[in-house]
C-alpha positions in Angstrom: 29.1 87.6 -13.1 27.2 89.0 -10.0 25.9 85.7 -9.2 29.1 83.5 -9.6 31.1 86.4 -7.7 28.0 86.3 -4.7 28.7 82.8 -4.6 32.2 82.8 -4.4 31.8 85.0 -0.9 29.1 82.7 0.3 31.6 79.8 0.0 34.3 81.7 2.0 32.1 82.5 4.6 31.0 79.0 5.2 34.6 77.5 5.1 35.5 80.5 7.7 32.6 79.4 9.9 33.6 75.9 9.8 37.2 76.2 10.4 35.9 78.2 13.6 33.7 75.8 14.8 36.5 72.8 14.3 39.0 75.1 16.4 36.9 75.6 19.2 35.7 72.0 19.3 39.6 71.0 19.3 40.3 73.4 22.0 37.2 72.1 24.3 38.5 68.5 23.6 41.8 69.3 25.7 40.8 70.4 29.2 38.6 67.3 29.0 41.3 65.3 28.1 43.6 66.5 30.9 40.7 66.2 33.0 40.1 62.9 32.1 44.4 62.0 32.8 44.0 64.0 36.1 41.4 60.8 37.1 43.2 58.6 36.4 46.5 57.6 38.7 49.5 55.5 38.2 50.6 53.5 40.7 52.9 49.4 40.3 50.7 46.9 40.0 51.4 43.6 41.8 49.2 40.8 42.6 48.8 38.5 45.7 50.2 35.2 46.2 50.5 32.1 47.8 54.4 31.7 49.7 56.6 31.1 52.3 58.0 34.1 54.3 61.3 32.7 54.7 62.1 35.6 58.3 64.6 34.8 60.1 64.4 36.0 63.7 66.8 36.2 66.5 66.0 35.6 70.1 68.2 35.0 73.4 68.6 32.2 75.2 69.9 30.8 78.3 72.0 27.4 79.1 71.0 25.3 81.6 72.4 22.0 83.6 69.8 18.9 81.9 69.9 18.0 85.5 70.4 19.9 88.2 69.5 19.4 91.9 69.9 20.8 95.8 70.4 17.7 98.0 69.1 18.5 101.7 69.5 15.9 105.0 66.6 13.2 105.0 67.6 12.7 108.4 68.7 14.3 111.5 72.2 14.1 112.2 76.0 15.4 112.6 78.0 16.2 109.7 80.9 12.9 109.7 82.3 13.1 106.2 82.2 15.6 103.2 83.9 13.8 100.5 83.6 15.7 97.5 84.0 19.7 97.3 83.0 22.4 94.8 83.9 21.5 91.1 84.2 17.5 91.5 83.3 15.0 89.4 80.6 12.6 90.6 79.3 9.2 89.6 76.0 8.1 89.8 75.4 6.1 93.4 78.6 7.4 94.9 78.9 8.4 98.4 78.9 12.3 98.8 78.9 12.6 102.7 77.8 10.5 105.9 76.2 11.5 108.4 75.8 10.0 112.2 73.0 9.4 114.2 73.7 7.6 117.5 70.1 7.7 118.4 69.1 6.1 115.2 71.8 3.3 115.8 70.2 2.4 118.9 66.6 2.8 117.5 67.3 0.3 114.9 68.9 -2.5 117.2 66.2 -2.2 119.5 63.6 -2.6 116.4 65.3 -5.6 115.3 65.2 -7.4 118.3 61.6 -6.7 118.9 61.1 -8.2 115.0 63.4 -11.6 116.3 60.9 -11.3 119.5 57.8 -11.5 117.5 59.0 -14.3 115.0 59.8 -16.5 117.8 55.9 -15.4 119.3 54.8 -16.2 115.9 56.7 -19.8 116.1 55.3 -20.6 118.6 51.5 -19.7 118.2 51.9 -21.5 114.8 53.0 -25.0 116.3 50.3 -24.7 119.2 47.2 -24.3 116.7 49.1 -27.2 114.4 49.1 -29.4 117.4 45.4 -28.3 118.4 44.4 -28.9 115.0 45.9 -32.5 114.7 44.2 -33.3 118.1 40.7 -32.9 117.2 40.8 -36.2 114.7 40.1 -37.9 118.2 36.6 -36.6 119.2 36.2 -34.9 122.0 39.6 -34.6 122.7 39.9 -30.9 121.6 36.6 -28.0 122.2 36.0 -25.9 119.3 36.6 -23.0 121.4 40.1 -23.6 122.2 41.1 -24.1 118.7 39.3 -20.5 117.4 41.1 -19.1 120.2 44.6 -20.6 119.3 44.0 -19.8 115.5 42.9 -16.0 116.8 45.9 -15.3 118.9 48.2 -16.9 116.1 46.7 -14.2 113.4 47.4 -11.4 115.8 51.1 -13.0 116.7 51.7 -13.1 112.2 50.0 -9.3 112.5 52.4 -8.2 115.6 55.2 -9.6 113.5 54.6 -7.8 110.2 54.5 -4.7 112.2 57.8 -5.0 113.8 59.0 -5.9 110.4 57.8 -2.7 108.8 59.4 -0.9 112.0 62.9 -2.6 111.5 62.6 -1.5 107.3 61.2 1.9 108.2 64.9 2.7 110.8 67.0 0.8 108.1 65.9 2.7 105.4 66.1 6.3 107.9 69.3 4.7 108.4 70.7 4.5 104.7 69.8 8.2 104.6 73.0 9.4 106.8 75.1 7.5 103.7 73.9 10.6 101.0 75.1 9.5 97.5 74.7 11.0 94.3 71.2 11.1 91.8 73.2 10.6 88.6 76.5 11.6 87.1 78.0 15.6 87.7 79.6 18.3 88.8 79.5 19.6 92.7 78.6 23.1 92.1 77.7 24.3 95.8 78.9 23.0 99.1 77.6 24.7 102.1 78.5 22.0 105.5 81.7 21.1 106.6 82.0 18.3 109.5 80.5 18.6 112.7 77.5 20.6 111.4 73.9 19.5 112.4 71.6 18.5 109.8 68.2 18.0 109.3 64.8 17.5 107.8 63.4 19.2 110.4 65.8 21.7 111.0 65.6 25.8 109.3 68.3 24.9 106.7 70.0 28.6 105.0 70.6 26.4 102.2 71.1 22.8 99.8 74.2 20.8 101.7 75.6 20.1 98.0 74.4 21.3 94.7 75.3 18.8 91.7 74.6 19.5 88.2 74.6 17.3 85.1 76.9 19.4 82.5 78.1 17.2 79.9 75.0 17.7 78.4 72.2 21.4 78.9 69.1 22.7 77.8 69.6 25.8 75.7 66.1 27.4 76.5 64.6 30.5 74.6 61.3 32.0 74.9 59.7 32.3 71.3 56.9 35.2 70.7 53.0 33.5 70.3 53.7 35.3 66.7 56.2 32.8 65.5 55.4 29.7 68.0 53.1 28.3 66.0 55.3 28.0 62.7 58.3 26.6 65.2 58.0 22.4 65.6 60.0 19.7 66.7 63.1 18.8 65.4 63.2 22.4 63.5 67.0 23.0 62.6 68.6 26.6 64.3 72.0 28.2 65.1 73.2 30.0 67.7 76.5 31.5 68.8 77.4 32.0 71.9 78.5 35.5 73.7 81.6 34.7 75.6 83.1 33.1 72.2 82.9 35.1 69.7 83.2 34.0 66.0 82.3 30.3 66.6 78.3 29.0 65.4 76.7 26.5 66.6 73.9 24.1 65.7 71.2 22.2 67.0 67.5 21.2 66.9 64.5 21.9 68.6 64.4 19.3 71.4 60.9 19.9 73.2 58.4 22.7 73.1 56.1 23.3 76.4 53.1 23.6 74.8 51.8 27.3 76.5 52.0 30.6 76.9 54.1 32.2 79.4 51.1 34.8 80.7 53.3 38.0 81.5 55.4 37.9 78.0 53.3 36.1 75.6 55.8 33.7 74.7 56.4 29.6 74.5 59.5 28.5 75.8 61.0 25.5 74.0 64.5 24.1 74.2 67.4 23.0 72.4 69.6 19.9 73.5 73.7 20.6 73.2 76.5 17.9 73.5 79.0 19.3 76.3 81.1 16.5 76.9 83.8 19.5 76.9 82.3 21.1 79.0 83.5 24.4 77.3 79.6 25.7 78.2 79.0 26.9 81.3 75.0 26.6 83.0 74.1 30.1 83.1 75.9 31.5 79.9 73.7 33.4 77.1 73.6 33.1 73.1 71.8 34.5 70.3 69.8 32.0 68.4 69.0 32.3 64.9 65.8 30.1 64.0 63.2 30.6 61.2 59.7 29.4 61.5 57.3 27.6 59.1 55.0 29.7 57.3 51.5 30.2 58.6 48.9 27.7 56.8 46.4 29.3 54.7 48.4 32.7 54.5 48.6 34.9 51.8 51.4 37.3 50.6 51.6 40.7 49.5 55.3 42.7 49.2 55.0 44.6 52.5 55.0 48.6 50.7 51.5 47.5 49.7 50.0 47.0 53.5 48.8 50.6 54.7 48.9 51.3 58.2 47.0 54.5 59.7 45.8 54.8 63.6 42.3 52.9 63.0 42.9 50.3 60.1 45.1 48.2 58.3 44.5 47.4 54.6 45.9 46.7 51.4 44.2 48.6 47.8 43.1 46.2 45.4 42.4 47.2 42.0 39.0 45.7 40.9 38.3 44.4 37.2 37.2 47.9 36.0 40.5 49.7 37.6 39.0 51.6 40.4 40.8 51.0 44.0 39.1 49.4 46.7 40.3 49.1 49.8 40.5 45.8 51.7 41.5 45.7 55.6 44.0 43.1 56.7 45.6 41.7 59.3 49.1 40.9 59.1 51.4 37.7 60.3 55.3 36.9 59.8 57.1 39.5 57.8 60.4 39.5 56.0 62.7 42.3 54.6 60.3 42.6 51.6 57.1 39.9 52.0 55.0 40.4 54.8 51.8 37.2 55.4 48.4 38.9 55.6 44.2 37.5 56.1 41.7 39.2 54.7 39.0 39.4 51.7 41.7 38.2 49.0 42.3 36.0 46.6 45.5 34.5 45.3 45.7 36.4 41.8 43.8 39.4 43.2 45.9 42.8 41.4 46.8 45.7 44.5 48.7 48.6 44.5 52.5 47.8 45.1 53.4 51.5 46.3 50.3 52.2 48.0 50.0 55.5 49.8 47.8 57.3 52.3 46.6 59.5 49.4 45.2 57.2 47.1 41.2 57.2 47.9 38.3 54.7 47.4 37.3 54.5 43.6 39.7 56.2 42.2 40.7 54.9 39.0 44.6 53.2 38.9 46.5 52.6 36.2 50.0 50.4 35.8 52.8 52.4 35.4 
């Protein structure tokens, strides 16, 4: 009985000593499990990929006359006729003013009597070296001398002519400059003579005599930011509206790009042809121009809460294959509301951190919430 009853408080003991070894082992097991959860963070997962960033950005612009140019005197001369004033219709080739110039009357009479002068010079040398010519089938009846001198003195007669030709084209054409007429089709836009007033190339001129400008059709021009000229080609679709009429949109194309940069604002300025045959547009108004350029090639995307930004880097956190964070420094291009075009040492497919923040530190092990 002693021995079954010795046993009996052998076996409690054990069980007591084993229940208290399995409680504190239990109890160790929790701070190491917290510990462990502590380690671990939850963040969105996301991954990177291959898109379009479909911005669109706005940008003002200016309308300008397709043609537009300050017509000055040629020639020297009094003011005779001003036919057209500010705001009239022109067609190309038609007269705008005349001019006078006595002096150049005179100069050109005189030039072409001294042409007539020297054709009838040049007449005559040519007939006198034909006539030598013919004579010397007789030998002896002409010297070689006199007929080099006759065919010398007729080359310089055919050289004095050509000269007083190119003097008699050189005062007709100074001539058709008192008669200004118009480059191409417009509107007068500027008149600063009236008649009576002297003109001239060689006079200090405060100004253009007429102004004309081609209207029915401009040149909407915008300067676009070296961030977005390269995704912006020809033939590129945008809309604009225009400041002084509200609530109408307009459309057009890119026309023509100029193919640098403008050094003081790092921009390109392109343009956009518009119809005016209304000529409800004035040169000179503004608009607002919508336009949205082609993605960058090779880009990838990321949604922009994953791009970090501090003072000294720029970076994105990707989560490697054994979920510890690594970060990866970027450099951005064209962003949208939510995408935003970055380059950099990823991968299409590569998994980052969606909601990154400024806390989250190299290594440390992510999790998907």
């Amino acid at each position: 009985m002693k021995t079954n009853r010795y046993n009996g408080l052998l076996w409690l003991l054990g069980m007591g000593l084993f229940a208290s070894c399995t409680s504190s082992e239990s109890s160790g097991s929790k701070p190491m499990q917290k510990e462990k959860a502590k380690d671990a963070v939850s963040f969105k997962i996301g991954e990177v990929s291959e898109g379009k960033v479909g911005q669109e950005i706005q940008l003002p612009g200016e309308f300008m006359a397709f043609q537009e140019v300050s017509i000055y005197p040629k020639a020297d001369g009094f003011v005779q006729k001003v036919l057209v004033d500010r705001g009239s219709l022109v067609r190309k080739g038609e007269v705008l003013m005349v001019l006078e110039a006595p002096e150049t009357e005179q100069q050109l009479v005189a030039a072409r009597s001294n042409y007539l002068k020297a054709q009838a010079v040049l007449v005559a040398s040519k007939e006198h070296y034909r006539r030598l010519k013919a004579s010397t089938r007789i030998t002896g009846s002409v010297s070689a001398l006199d007929l080099e001198s006759a065919q010398a003195k007729m080359m310089a007669d055919s050289a004095s002519a050509m000269g007083e030709q190119a003097n008699l084209a050189a005062l007709t054409q100074i001539k058709s400059y008192l008669t200004v007429r118009a480059p191409f089709d417009g509107i007068i836009t500027e008149r600063n003579v009236h008649p009576g007033a002297l003109v001239g190339a060689g006079l200090k001129q405060t100004g253009p005599m007429l102004n004309l400008q081609q209207q029915d059709r401009l040149r909407l021009v915008v300067d676009v930011p070296e961030n977005y000229s390269l995704g912006l080609k020809k033939g590129k679709p945008v809309t604009y509206h225009i400041n002084a009429m509200p609530g109408e949109n307009f459309m057009g194309n890119v026309s023509r790009r100029s193919g640098n940069m403008n050094l003081k604002f790092r921009s390109e300025t392109v343009e956009i042809d518009v119809s005016n045959a209304s000529r409800r547009i004035k040169p000179g108004m503004f608009a607002e121009v919508s336009l949205m350029p082609e993605a960058t090639e090779g880009a990838l995307t990321v949604p922009s809460t994953a791009v970090v930004a501090s003072t000294e880097r720029q970076y994105v956190i990707r989560v490697d294959t054994a979920g510890n964070a690594e970060f990866v420094d970027v450099r951005t291009g064209q962003k949208s509301s939510n995408v935003t075009e970055v380059f950099g040492n990823l991968r299409k497919g590569d998994k980052i951190v969606v909601n990154a923040r400024n806390d989250l530190r190299q290594g440390m092990r992510v999790v998907a919430n």
